[in-house]
C-alpha atoms as one frame of an Amber mdcrd trajectory, in Angstrom:
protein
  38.654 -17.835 139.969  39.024 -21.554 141.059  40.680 -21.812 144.886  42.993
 -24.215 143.247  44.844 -27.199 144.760  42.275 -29.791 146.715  44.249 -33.131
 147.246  42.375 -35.851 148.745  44.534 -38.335 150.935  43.239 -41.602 148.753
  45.613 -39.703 145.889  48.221 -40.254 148.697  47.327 -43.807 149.124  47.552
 -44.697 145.286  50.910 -42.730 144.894  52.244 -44.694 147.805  51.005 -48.257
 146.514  51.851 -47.205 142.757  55.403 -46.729 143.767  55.866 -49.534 145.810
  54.448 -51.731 142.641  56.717 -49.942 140.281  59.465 -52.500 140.945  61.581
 -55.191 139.211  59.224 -58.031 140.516  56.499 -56.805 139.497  53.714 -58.675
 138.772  55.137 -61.474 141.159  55.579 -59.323 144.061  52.603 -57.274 144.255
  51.718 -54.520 146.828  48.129 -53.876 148.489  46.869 -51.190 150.333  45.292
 -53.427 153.781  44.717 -52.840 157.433  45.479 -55.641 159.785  45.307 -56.535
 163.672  46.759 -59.485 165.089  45.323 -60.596 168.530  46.558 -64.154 168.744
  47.818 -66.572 167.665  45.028 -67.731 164.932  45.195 -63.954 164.136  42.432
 -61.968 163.871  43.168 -59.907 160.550  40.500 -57.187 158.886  41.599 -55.989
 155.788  40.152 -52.803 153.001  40.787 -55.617 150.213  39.911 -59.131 151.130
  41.561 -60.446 154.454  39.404 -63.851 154.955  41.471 -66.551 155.240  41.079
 -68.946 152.681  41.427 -72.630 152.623  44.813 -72.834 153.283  45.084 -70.239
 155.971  46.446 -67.325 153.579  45.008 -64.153 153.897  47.174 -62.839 151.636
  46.115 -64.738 148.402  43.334 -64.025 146.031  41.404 -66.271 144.448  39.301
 -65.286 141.038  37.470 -67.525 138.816  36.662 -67.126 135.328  32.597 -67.200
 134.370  33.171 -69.260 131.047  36.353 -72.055 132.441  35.530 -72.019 136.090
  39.590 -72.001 136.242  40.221 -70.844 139.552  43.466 -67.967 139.692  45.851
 -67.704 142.758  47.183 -64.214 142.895  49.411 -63.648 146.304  49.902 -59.598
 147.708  51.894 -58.181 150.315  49.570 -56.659 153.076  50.712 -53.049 153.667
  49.454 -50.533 156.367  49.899 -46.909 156.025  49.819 -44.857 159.424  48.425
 -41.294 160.021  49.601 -39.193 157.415  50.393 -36.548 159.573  49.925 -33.771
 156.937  51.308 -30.067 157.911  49.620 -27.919 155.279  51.221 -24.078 154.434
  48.733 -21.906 152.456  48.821 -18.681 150.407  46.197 -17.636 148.317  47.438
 -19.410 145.698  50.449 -21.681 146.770  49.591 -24.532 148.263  52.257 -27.112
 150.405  51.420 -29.873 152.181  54.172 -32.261 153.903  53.294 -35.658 154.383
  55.353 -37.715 157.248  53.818 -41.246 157.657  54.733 -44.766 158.802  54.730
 -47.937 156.217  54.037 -51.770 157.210  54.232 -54.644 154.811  53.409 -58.256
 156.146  55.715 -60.116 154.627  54.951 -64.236 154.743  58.299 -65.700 155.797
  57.772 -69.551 155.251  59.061 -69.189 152.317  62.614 -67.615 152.090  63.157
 -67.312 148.534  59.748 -65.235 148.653  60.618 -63.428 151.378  64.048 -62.774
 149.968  62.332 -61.490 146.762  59.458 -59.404 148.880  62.785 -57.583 150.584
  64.830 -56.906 147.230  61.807 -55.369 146.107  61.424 -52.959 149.163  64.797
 -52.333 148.740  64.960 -51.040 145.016  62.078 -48.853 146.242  63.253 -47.271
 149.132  66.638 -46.392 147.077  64.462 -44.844 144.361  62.631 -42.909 146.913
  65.663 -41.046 148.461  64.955 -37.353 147.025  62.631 -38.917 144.378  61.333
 -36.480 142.065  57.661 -36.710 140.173  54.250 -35.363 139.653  50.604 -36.272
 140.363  47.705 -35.644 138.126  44.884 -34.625 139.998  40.874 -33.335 139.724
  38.391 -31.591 142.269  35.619 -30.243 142.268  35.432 -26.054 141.657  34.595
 -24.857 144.939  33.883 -21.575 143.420  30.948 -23.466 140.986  29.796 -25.963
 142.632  27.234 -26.758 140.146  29.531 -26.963 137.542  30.252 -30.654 135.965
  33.554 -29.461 134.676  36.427 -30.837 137.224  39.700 -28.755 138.162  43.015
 -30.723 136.504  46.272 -29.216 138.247  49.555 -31.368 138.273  51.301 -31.226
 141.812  54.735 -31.882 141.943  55.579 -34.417 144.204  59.345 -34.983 146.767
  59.340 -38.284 148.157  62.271 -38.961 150.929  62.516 -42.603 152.251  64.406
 -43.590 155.677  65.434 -47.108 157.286  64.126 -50.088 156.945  63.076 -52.084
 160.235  62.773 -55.383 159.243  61.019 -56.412 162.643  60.357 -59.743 164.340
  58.482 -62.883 163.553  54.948 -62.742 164.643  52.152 -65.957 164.000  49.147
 -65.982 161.945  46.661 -68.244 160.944  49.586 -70.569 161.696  51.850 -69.086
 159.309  55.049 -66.821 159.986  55.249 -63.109 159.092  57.101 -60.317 159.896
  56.241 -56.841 160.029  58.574 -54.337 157.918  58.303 -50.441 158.993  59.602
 -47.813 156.151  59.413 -44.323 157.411  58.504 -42.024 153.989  57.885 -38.366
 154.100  56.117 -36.853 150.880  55.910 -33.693 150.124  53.210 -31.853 147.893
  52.994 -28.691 145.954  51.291 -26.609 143.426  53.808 -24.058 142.523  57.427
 -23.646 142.666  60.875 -25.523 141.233  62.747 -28.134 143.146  66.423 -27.944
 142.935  66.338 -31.816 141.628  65.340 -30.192 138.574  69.267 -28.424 137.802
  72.429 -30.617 136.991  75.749 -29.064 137.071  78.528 -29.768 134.944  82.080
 -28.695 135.176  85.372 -29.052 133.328  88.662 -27.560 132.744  90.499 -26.447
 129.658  93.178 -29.090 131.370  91.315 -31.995 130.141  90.386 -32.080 127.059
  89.820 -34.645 124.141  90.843 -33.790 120.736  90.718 -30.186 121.572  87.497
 -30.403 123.805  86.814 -29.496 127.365  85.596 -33.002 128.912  82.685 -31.796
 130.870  81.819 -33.548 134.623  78.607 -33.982 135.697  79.048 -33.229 139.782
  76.304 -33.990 142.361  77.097 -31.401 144.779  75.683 -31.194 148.164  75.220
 -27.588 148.416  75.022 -25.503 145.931  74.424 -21.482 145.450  75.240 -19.108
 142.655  73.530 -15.082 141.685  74.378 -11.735 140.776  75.327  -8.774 143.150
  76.155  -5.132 141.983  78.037  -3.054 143.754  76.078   0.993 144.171  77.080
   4.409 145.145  74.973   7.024 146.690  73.801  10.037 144.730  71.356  12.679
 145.634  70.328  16.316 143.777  70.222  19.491 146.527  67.054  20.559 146.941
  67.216  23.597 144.445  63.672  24.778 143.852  64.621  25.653 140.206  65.773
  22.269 139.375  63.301  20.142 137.062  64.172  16.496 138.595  62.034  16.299
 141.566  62.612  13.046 141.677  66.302  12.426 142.380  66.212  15.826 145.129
  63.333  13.740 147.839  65.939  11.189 148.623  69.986   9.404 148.485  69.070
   6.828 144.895  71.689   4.419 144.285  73.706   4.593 140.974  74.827   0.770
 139.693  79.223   1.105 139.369  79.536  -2.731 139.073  77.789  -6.169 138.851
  79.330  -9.698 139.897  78.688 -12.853 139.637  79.695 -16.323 140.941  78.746
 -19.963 141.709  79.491 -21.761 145.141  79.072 -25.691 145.611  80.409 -28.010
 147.962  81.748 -31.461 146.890  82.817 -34.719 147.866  85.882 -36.017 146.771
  86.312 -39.291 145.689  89.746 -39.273 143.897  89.088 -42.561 142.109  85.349
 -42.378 141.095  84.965 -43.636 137.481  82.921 -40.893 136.690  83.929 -37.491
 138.507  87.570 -38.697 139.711  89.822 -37.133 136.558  88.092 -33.533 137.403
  88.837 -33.698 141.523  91.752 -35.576 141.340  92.933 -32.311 139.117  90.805
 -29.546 141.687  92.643 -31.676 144.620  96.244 -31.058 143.210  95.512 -27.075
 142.173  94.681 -27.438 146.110  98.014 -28.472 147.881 100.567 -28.317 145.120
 103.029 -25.683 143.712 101.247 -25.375 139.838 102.081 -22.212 136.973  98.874
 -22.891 135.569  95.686 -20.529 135.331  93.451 -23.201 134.490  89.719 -21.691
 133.118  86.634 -23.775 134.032  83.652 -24.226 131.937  80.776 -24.404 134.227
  77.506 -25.200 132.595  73.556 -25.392 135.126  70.750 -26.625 132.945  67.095
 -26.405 134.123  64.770 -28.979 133.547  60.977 -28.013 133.296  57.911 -30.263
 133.528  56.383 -30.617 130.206  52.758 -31.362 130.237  52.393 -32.774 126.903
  55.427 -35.693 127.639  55.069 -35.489 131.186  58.413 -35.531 131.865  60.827
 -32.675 133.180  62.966 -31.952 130.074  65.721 -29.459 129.603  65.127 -25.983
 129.203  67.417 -24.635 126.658  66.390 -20.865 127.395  67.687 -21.398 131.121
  70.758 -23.154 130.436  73.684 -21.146 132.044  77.555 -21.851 130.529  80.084
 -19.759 131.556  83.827 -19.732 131.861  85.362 -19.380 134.898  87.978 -19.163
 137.252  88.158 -21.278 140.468  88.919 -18.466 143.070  88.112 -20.849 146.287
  89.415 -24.557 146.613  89.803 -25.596 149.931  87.867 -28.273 152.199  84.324
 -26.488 153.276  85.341 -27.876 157.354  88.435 -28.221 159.158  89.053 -31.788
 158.802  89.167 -34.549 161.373  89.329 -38.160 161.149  86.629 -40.422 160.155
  84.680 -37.598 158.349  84.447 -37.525 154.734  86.809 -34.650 152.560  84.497
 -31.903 151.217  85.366 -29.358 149.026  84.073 -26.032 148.656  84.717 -24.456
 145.474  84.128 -20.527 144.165  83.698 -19.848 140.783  83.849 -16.066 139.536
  83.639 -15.287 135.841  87.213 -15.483 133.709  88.270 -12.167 132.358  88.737
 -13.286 128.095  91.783 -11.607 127.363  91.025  -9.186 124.006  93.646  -8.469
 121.045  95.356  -5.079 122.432  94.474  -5.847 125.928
């Protein structure tokens, strides 16, 4: 059996500089992996790519020609450095974890401020994408196990990437030209088995708001989230009569199942007015702190989404999906509240009771 789950830091690299590239200004604001040091003014820069200054002092341009034109191609990059990755690896047999916590630098050339301006929009879509970003990574080794075998280990790794603050930094010279150094802090975590819970959406709605008949349903982004089963037991135990046949149930008290219950727990943030959510909380807000004779029953639905090797994309899990309706049994906010902190909800669902005909 393979020892599964070898992941070489250059995969790191490449996810890093992949993402960074995978943005709106793409090809004209292009990302390279590149290690600098700056010692004075002229700058003396060393680079993994191609740091030698060229004619006009840019290190951060690439020139190409073409064998059959001689046409000579100008292709600009912003330098990035990535720090120590820092990796914290947790091992079982055969679960593998590694969290990544690292430090990000771009040069960015600031003669130019439209450039620059573009270079920083750019960071920016990224570093929103990258808050609780969700994918996977393709990856081979070689099988410890068989060394001498040419056939490669394939494994997918799921991947959570978590962005922080940019620090746009100060102006530093080089080569006579003005940069300045950008810092994003980006943790990345790595794993060869489990589920993340970006995988589940939740959806609620209320047979109070309906169109044409049918419960509108509310996609929520809760912050917290928990839901399972408990049964309730009593104690039973045979006495120890000799000429009894169950030996089993006379060595020790076994539990007999009397009842089973279920229920889902989130917290939420209320926005009264969102475009999206607002209709359901402004109606969970009300049941809250008004006088109502309703019993209003709640549809809640949790659907699963599963990575699918073939698409490579998670997709819904039909099997998994969970709808159930319910009654909200807790609606209060999850804190006492105080001023200047936002209004969270915490909400209990516990399955509705369907009334039956002679009930």
């Amino acid at each position: 059996m393979a020892r599964g789950f070898t992941i070489k830091e250059t995969d790191i690299y490449k996810l890093i500089i992949e993402e960074l590239n995978n943005n709106a200004f793409y090809p004209t604001i292009k990302f390279s992996l590149a290690d600098w040091i700056a010692t004075d003014e002229k700058g003396l820069m060393i680079n993994r790519l191609s740091l030698n200054a060229n004619a006009n002092g840019r290190f951060d341009v690439v020139e190409t020609m073409d064998d059959s034109s001689y046409a000579v191609t100008k292709n600009s990059f912003v330098a990035i450095s990535v720090g120590s990755l820092n990796g914290e690896f947790s091992a079982l047999n055969t679960i593998k974890d590694v969290v990544y916590d690292t430090m990000v630098e771009f040069l960015v050339c600031a003669d130019n401020i439209n450039v620059q301006n573009l270079i920083t929009l750019a960071l920016e879509e990224v570093r929103a994408r990258l808050i609780q970003y969700q994918r996977t990574l393709d990856t081979t080794y070689v099988d410890l196990d068989n060394p001498s075998s040419k056939t490669r280990i394939a494994e997918t790794l799921k991947i959570i990437m978590m962005s922080g603050t940019i620090d746009y930094g100060a102006y530093t010279q080089i080569n006579g030209k003005q940069y300045l150094t950008y810092t994003l802090p980006l943790t990345i975590q790595v794993t060869n088995f489990g589920e993340f819970a970006n995988q589940q959406k939740i959806y609620v709605g209320t047979d109070q708001i309906t169109t044409e008949g049918v419960v509108d349903m509310f996609l929520l982004e809760p912050t917290e989230w928990h839901y399972g089963t408990a049964s309730g037991v009593e104690s039973a135990m045979l006495l120890p009569d000799k000429a009894s046949t169950n030996q089993t149930n006379q060595k020790e008290i076994k539990s007999v199942q009397k009842d089973k219950g279920f229920s889902v727990n989130m917290e939420v943030q209320m926005d009264l007015q969102d475009a999206t959510v607002g209709e359901l909380l402004r109606f969970i807000y009300k049941e809250s702190v008004q006088e109502t004779l309703i019993n209003p029953v709640y549809t809640v639905v949790i659907d699963m989404y599963l990575y699918d090797a073939n698409t490579k994309t998670f997709v819904l899990d039909a099997d998994l999906r969970m709808t159930r309706n319910m009654v909200l049994v807790q609606n209060q906010p999850a804190e006492t509240l105080s001023k200047g902190e936002k209004i969270t909800y915490s909400l209990v669902f516990v399955p509705y009771y369907d009334t039956l005909v002679g009930d």
